[in-house]
C-alpha positions in Angstrom: 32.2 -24.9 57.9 33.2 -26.5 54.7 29.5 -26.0 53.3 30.0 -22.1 54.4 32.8 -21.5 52.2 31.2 -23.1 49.5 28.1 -20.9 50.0 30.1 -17.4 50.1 32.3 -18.5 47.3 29.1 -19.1 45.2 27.5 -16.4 45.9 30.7 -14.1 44.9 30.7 -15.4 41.8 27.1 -14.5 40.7 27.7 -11.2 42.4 30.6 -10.9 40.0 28.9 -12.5 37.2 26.2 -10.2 37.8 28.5 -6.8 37.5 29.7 -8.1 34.6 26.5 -8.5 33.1 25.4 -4.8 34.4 28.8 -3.2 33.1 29.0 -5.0 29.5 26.4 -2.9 27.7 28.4 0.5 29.7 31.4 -1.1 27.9 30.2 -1.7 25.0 28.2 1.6 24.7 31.7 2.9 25.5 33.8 1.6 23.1 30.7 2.9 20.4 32.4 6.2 18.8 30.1 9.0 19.2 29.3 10.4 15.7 30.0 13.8 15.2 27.2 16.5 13.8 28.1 17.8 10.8 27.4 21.8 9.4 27.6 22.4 5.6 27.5 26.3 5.4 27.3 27.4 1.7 27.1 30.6 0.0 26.9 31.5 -3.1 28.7 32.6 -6.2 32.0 33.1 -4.6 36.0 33.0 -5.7 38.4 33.0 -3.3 40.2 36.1 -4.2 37.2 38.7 -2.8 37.8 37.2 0.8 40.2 38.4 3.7 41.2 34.5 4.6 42.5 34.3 0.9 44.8 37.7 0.9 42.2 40.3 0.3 43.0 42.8 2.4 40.2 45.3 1.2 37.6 42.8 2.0 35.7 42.6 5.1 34.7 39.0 6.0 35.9 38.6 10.0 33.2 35.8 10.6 34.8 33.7 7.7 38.3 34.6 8.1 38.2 33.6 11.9 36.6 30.4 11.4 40.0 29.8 8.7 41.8 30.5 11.2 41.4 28.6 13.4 40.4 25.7 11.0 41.7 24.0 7.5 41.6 26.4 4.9 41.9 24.8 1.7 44.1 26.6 -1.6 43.1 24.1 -4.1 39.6 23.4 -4.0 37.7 23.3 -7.2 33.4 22.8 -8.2 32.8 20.7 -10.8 30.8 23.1 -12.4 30.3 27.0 -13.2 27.2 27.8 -12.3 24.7 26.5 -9.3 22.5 23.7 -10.8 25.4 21.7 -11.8 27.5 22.2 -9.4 24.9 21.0 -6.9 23.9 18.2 -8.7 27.3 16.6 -8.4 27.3 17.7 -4.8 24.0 16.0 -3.7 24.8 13.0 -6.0 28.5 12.6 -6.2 28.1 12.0 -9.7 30.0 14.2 -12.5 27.4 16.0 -14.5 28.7 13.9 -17.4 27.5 11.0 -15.9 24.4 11.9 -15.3 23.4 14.5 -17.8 22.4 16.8 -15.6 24.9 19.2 -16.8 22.7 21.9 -18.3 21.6 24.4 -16.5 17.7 24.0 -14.8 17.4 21.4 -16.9 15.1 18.5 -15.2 16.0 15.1 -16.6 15.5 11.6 -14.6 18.2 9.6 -12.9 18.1 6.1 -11.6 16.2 5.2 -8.8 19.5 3.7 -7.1 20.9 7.1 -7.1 20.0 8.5 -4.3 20.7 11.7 -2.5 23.8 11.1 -0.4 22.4 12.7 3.2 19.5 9.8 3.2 22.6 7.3 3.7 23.0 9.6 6.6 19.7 9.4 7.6 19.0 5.7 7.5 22.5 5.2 9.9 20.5 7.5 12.3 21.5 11.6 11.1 19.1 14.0 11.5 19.2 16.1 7.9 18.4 19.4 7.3 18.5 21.6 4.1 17.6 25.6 4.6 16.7 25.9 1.9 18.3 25.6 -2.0 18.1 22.5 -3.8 18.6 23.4 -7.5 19.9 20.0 -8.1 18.9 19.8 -11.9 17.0 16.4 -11.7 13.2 15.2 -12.6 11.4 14.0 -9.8 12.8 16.4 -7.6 9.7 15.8 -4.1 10.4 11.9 -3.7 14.4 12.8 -4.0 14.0 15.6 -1.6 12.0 13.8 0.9 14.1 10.5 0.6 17.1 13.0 1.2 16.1 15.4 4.2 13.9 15.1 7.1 13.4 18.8 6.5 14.0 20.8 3.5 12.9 24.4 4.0 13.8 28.5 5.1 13.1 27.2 8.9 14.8 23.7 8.9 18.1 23.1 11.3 19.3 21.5 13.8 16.6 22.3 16.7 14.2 19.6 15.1 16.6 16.8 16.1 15.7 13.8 18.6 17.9 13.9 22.0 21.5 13.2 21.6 20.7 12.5 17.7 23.4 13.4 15.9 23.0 16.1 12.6 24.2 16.9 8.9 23.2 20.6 8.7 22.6 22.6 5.8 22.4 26.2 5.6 23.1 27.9 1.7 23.1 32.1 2.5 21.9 33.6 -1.2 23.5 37.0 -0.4 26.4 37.0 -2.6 24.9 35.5 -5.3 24.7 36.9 -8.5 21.5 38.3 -8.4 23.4 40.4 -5.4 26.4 40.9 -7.1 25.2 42.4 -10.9 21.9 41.3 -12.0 19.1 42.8 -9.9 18.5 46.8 -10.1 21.0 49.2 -8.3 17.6 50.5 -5.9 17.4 46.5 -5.1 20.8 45.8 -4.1 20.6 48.9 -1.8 17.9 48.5 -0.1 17.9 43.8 0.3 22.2 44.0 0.3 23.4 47.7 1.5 21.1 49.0 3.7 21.5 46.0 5.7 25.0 46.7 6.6 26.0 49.4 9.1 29.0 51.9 8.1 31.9 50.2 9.3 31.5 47.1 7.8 30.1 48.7 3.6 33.5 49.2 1.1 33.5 52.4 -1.1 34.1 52.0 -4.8 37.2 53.7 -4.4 38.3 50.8 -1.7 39.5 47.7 -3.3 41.7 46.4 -6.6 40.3 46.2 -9.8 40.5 42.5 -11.6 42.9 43.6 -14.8 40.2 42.4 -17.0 38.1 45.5 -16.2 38.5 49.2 -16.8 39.3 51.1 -13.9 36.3 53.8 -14.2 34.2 55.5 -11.6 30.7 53.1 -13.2 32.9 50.1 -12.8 34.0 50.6 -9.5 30.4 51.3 -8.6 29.2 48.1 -9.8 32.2 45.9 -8.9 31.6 47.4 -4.9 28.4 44.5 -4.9 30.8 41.9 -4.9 32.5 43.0 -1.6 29.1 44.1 0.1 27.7 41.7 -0.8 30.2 39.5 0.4 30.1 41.5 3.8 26.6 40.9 4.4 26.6 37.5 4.0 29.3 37.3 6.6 27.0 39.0 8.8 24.7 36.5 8.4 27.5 33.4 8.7 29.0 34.8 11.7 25.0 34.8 13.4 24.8 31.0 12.2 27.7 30.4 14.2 26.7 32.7 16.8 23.6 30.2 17.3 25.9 27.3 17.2 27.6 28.1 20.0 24.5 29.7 21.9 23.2 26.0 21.8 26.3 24.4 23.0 27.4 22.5 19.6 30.6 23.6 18.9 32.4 20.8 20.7 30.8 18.4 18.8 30.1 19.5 15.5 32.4 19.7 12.5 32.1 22.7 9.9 32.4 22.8 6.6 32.3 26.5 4.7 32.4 26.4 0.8 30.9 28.5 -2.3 29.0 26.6 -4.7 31.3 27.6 -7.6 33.0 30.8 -8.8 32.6 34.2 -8.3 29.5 35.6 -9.6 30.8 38.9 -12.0 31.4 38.7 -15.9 34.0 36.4 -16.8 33.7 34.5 -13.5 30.5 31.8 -13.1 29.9 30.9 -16.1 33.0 30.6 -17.3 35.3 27.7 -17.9 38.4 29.1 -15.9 39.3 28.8 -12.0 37.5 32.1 -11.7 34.6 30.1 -12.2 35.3 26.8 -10.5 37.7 27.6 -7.6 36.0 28.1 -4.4 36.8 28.5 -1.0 36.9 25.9 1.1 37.5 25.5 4.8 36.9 23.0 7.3 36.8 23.5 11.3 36.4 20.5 14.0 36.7 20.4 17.6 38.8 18.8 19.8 36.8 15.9 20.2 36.8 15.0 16.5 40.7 16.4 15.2 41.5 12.9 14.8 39.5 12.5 12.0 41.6 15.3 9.9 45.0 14.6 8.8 45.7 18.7 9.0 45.6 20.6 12.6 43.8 23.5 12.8 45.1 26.4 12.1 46.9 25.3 8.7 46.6 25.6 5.1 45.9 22.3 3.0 46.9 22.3 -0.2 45.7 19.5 -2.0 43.2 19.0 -4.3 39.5 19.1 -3.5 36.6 18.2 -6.1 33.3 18.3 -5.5 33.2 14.7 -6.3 34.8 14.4 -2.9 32.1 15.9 -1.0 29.4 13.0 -0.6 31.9 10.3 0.6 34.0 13.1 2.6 30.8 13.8 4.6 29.9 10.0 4.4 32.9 9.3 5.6 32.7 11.3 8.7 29.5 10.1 9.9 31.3 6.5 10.0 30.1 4.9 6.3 31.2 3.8 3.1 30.6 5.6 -0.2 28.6 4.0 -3.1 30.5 2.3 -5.6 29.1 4.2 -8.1 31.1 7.2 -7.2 33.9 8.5 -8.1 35.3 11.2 -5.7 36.9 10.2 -2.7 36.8 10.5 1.5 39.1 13.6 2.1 39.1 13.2 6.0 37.8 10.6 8.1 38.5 6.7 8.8 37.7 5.9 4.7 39.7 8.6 3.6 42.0 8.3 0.6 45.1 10.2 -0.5 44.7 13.2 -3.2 44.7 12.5 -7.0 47.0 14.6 -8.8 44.1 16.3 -11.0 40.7 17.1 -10.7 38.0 17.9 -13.9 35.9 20.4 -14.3 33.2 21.1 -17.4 30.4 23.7 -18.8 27.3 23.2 -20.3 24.3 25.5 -21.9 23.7 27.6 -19.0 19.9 28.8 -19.4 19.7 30.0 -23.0 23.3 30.4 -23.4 25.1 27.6 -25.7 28.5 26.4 -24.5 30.6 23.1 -23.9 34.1 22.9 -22.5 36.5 20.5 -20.1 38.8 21.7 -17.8 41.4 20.0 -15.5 43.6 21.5 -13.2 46.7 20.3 -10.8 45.7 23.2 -8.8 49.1 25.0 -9.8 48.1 25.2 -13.8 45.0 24.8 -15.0 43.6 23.7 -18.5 40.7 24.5 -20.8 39.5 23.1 -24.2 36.7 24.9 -25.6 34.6 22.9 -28.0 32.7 26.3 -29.2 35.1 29.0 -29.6 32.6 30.8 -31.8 31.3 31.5 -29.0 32.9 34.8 -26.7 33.5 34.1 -22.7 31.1 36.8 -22.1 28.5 35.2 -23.8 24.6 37.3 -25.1 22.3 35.7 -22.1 19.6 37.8 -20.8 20.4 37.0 -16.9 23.8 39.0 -17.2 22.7 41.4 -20.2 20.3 42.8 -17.9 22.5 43.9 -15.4 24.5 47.6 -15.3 27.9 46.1 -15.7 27.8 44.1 -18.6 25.9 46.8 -20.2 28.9 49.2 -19.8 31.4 46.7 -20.6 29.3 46.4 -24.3 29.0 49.9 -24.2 33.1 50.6 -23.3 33.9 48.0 -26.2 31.5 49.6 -28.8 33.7 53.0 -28.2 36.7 51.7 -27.9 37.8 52.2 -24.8 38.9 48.3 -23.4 42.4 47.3 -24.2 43.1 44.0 -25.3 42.9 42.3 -22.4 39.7 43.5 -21.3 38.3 43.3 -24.8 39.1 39.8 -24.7 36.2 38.6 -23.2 34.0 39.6 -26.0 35.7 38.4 -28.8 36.2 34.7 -30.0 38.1 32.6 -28.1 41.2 29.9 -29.0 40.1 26.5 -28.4 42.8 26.0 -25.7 43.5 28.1 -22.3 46.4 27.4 -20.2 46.6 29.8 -16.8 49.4 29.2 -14.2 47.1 30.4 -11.2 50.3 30.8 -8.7 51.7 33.6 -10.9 48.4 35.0 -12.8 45.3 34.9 -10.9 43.3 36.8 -12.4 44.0 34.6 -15.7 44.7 36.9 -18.2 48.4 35.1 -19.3 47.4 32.4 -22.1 49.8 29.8 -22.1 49.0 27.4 -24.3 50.8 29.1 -27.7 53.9 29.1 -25.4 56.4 26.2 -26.1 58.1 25.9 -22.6 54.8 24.4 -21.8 54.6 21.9 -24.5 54.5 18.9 -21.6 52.0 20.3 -19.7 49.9 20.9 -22.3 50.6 17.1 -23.0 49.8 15.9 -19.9 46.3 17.9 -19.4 45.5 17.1 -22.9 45.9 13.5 -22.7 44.6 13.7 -19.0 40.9 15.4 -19.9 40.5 12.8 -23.1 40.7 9.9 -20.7 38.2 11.6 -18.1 35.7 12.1 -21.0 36.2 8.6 -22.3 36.0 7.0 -18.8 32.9 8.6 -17.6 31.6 8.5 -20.8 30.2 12.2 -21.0 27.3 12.3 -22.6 26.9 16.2 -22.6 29.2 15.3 -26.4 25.7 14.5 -27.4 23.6 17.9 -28.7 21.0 17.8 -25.7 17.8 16.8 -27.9 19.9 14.2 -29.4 20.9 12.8 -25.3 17.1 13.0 -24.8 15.5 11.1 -27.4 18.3 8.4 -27.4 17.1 8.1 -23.3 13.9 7.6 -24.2 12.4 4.6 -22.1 15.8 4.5 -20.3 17.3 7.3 -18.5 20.7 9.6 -19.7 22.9 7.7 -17.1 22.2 3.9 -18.1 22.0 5.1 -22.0 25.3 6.9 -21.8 26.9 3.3 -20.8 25.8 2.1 -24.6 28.1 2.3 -26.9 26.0 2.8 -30.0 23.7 5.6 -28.3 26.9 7.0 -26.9 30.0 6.7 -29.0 31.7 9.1 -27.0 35.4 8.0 -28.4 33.8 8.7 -31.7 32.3 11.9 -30.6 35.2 13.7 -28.8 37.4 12.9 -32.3 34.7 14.9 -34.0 34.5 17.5 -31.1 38.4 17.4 -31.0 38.9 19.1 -34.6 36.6 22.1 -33.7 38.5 25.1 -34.1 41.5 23.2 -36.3 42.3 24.9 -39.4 43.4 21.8 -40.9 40.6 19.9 -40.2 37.9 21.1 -43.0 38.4 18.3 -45.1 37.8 16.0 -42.6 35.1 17.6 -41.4 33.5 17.7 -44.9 33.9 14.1 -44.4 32.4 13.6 -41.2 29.1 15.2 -42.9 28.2 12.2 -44.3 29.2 9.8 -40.8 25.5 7.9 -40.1 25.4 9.5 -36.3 24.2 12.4 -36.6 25.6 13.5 -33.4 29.1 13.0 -35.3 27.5 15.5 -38.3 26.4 18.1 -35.3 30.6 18.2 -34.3 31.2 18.4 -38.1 29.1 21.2 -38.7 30.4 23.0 -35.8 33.7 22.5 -37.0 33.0 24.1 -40.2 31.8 27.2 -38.7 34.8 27.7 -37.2 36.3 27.2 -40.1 37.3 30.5 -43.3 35.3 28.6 -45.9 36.5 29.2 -49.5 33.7 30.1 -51.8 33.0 26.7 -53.5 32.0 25.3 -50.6 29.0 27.1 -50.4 27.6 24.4 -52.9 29.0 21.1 -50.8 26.9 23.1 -47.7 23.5 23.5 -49.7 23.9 20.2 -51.3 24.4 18.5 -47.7 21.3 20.6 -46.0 19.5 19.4 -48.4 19.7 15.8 -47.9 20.0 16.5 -43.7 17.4 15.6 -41.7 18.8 15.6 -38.3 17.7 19.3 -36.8 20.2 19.7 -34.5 22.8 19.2 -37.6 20.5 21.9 -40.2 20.2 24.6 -37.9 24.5 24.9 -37.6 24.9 24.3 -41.2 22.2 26.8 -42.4 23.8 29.6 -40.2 26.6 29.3 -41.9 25.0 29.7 -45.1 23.5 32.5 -44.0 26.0 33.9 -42.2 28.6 33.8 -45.1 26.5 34.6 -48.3 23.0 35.6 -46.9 21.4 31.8 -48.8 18.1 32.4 -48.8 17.6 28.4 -48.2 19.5 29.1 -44.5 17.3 31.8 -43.7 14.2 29.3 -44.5 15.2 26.9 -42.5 16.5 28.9 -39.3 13.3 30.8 -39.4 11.1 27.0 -39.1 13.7 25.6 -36.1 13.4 29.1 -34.7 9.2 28.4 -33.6 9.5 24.3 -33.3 7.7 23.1 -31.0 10.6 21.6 -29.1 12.0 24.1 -27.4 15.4 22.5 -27.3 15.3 22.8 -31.4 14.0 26.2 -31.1 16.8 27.8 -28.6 19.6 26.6 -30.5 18.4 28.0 -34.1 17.8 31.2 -31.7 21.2 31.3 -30.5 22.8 30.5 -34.1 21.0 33.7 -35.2 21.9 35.7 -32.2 25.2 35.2 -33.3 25.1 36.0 -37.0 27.1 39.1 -38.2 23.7 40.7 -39.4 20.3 39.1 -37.8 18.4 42.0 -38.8 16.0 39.9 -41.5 14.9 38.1 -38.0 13.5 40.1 -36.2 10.2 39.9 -37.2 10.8 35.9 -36.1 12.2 36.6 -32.8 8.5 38.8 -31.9 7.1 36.0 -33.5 8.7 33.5 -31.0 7.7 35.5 -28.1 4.0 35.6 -29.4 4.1 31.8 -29.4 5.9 31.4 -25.9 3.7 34.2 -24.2 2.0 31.3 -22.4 4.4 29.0 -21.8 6.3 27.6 -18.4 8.3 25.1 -17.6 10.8 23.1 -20.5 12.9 25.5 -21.9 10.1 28.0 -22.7 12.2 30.2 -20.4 15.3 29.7 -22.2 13.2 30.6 -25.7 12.5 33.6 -24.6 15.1 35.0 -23.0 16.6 34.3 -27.1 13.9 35.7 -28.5 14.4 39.0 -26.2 18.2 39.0 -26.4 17.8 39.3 -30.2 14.8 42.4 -30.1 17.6 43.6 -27.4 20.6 43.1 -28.9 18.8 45.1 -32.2 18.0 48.3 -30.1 14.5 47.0 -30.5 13.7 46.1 -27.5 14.6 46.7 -23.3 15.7 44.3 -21.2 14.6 43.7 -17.8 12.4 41.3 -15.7 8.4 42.1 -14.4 10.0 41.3 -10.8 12.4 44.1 -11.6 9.8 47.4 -12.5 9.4 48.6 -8.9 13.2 49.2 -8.2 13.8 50.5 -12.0 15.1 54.0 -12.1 
């Protein structure tokens, strides 16, 4: 009997032991959180103000609007850059532009190895990624990065080519309200790709909507400025038939979404430009049920702090249960690594195709803060991709006669060196605070704020970009940056710092003769921004001729030029203008562009084009757009693109 027991009892306990053994891996598997799929939709070109979800009553977006609704939509959420390239550089990387150097626009420069594309972290923890389709991240080397990155990158990829039950970071970038929409291609173009594609009810008349302040209210205008909000429309046509699918496949409940614009909105004095019109986006988040945990906002509500695109890589990271890189420097926004909101975020512009430019923003999201390092140069700068289109040919023309008051002939004039716009009381940005004393501490604050960013990160977009290149030689930008004598960037932003100073010129004069001749480059600059007296005419000829750094000759010749016609600058802006490196060449074609009276070279800008006929890739692009701008800008010449001649009136 005895024996009996013992026999049951034993065999209870490997019954038991056994159950145990079936049920730990259920258990286990249990207690393994279930990673959510994640849906990036991004369009293009886009400022918050031209959507319903963001007060615009005249728009008509009901796809995105719902989809703020009932998610987070974000007030403060800024690009680190003003046009596409840059901007998704930093998104892809999570690296500032400055850090990198990929800050000028469709440039194609290498970056370390280690730098990798932030979805193939995803990837390698088991996400399926998808891109459909836009890279334009502004890097060398762009197949391995892409393939490393994405397990498909192309118009057909999503998130049908997944394994079972694997989970997804889905990309989908809708070009319709991009710039080419919104200005640049013909009138007959955008009817037939943009309006002709939208049924009655949901096109808005020229006569429907506010005019920014910074325009004239005219019939032509309002024609033009109607392709921002049809444009607008039609892509949220084609956002709400994303979704549509979305749900159709039975993803909703498990997939978060993310809706953004790459940067600001694509008009004149909008992308491009260093102001929130260009770098404040939309931003709204939506997650289900199952995954509301993992937001520190409920649906249905408005966040207000501050969102860089810095934050986007370990935000998304984040989410699909890993740690950022060291390396960079944003932060988790939502999620089990999230962190808690800095107080300001940065912002900068480079050269944008041929167009010159360098400035550093920062913003609180309340205020926000501009120092431009080439006021020279007007916000609505000569560039043959926004030249071409009918809008900023009749703001020229409306300026030429007359007809702008000062406020909209401000974008066509030369700019201070500092902007200050309280965005909760002037959104359109037309208020300049920064010559008004009650803001003395802000200005403080930002000023002392955006020297520290540029110091910490190093910038190297303070070096002239052929001078960045051949210092990275054998190297790449982002390890050379880090050296001190390639990259003296305290040095640098000192020199870059007096641009625009009227009592700087002597110290400027000074800085002509500093060894770098990246210093002498921000000292030339300086001076011509600078009235010049007469006698300095001499110093000028006397330094040019003893300069050997091109970079440094071409800005010193245009002023000689510029100021007494010296036959010794027009010699030596006529060589830089057909050098064989094409960096060299675009920046003695954009000094000239800019000169009070370029007529003498013409006959170098054909010349230019002659040599370029042939030419792709580098900035042969770039050197001809210049060279056209000039013929163009001379009544010499018309302005359009080959792709363009079938939908010319």
């Amino acid at each position: 009997m005895l024996s009996s027991l013992k026999k049951i009892k034993f065999l209870k306990l490997r019954l038991l032991i056994l159950m145990v053994g079936l049920l730990s891996p259920i258990v286990l598997w249990a207690k393994e959180p279930v990673r959510p799929n994640i849906l990036w939709i991004t369009i293009e070109d886009t400022s918050p103000h031209f959507l319903g979800c963001y007060g615009n009553s005249d728009a008509k977006t009901p796809n995105i609007d719902e989809l703020a609704d009932k998610g987070v939509r974000f007030t403060r959420a800024f690009a680190t850059g003003a046009v596409c390239s840059s901007s998704r550089s930093t998104i892809v990387t999570g690296l500032y532009t400055g850090q990198l150097g990929t800050g000028n626009h469709r440039s194609k420069y290498e970056i370390p190895k280690e730098i990798r594309g932030f979805p193939a972290l995803l990837r390698e923890a088991g996400y399926y990624t998808t891109n459909n389709k836009k890279l334009d991240y502004n890097i060398a080397n762009m197949k391995p990065f892409v393939a490393d990155a994405w397990n498909e990158s192309s118009g057909q990829a999503g998130w049908w080519g997944r394994g079972k039950d694997q989970p997804f970071f889905a990309v989908f970038n809708f070009m319709s309200s991009h710039q080419s929409r919104t200005m640049t291609n013909p009138w007959n173009w955008y009817e037939h790709f943009v309006l002709e594609k939208l049924g009655e009810q949901n096109r808005i008349g020229p006569g429907e909507f506010e005019m920014p302040p910074f325009y004239r209210d005219t019939p032509e205008m309002r024609k033009y400025m109607s392709r921002v909000y049809n444009s607008l429309s039609y892509t949220d046509q084609q956002v709400g038939e994303l979704l549509g699918r979305l749900k159709k496949d039975g993803l909703m409940e498990n997939t978060i979404i993310f809706f953004y614009a790459d940067h600001g909105e694509g008009i004149p004095r909008g992308k491009c430009n260093p102001v929130a019109l260009g770098y404040r986006v939309p931003f709204i988040v939506w997650a289900p049920d199952k995954y509301r945990h993992l937001l520190p906002w409920k649906n249905d509500s408005v966040a207000s702090e501050l969102v860089s695109f810095v934050d986007l890589a370990p935000t998304v990271l984040s989410l699909g249960g890993l740690e950022k890189p060291e390396y960079m420097p944003g932060r988790a926004i939502m999620g089990d690594n999230r962190e808690n909101s800095p107080e300001l975020v940065y912002a900068s512009r480079n050269r944008i195709d041929e167009s010159p430019g360098l400035a550093r923003s920062v913003t609180d999201g309340r205020f926000i803060y501009t120092r431009i390092f080439m006021p020279h140069l007007p916000e609505l700068k000569y560039q043959k991709y926004a030249d071409v289109s009918d809008i900023v040919k009749q703001i020229r023309l409306d300026y030429r006669k007359g007809h702008l008051n000062p406020i909209q002939s401000g974008m066509l004039e030369k700019r201070p060196i500092e902007v200050l716009y309280d965005l909760e009381n002037d959104p359109w940005e037309i208020n300049n605070l920064a010559q008004d004393a009650r803001y003395e501490s802000v200005l403080q604050k930002f000023r002392a704020a955006l020297k520290s960013q540029i110091e910490d990160i190093k910038d190297v977009h303070f070096l002239p970009e052929s001078v960045m290149l051949k210092r990275a030689e054998g190297s790449n930008i982002y390890r050379m940056r880090q050296n001190r004598e390639l990259n003296p960037i305290k040095t640098l932003y000192s020199a870059a710092s007096l641009v625009g100073r009227e009592d700087s010129m002597k110290k400027q004069f000074e800085l002509l003769k500093h060894p770098d001749a990246a210093v002498r480059y921000w000292a030339s600059l300086g001076l011509k921004n600078q009235e010049l007296p007469v006698e300095s005419k001499k110093e000028i000829e006397e330094v040019l001729e003893n300069e050997n750094a091109p970079e440094v000759r071409i800005e010193l010749s245009s002023i000689l030029y510029n100021r007494w016609k010296c036959p010794k600058g027009f010699n030596v802006l006529s060589d830089m203008a057909v050098s064989e490196n094409l960096i060299i060449s675009n920046q003695a074609l954009q000094a000239i562009l800019y000169l009070s009276d370029f007529s003498e070279f013409i006959p170098i800008a054909k010349k230019v084009l002659y040599l370029n006929k042939d030419r792709s890739g580098g900035l042969s692009y770039e050197v001809k757009c210049g060279a056209e701008m000039i013929l163009f800008k001379s009544g010499n010449h018309p302005l359009n693109y080959a792709h363009f001649k079938k939908w010319m009136n």
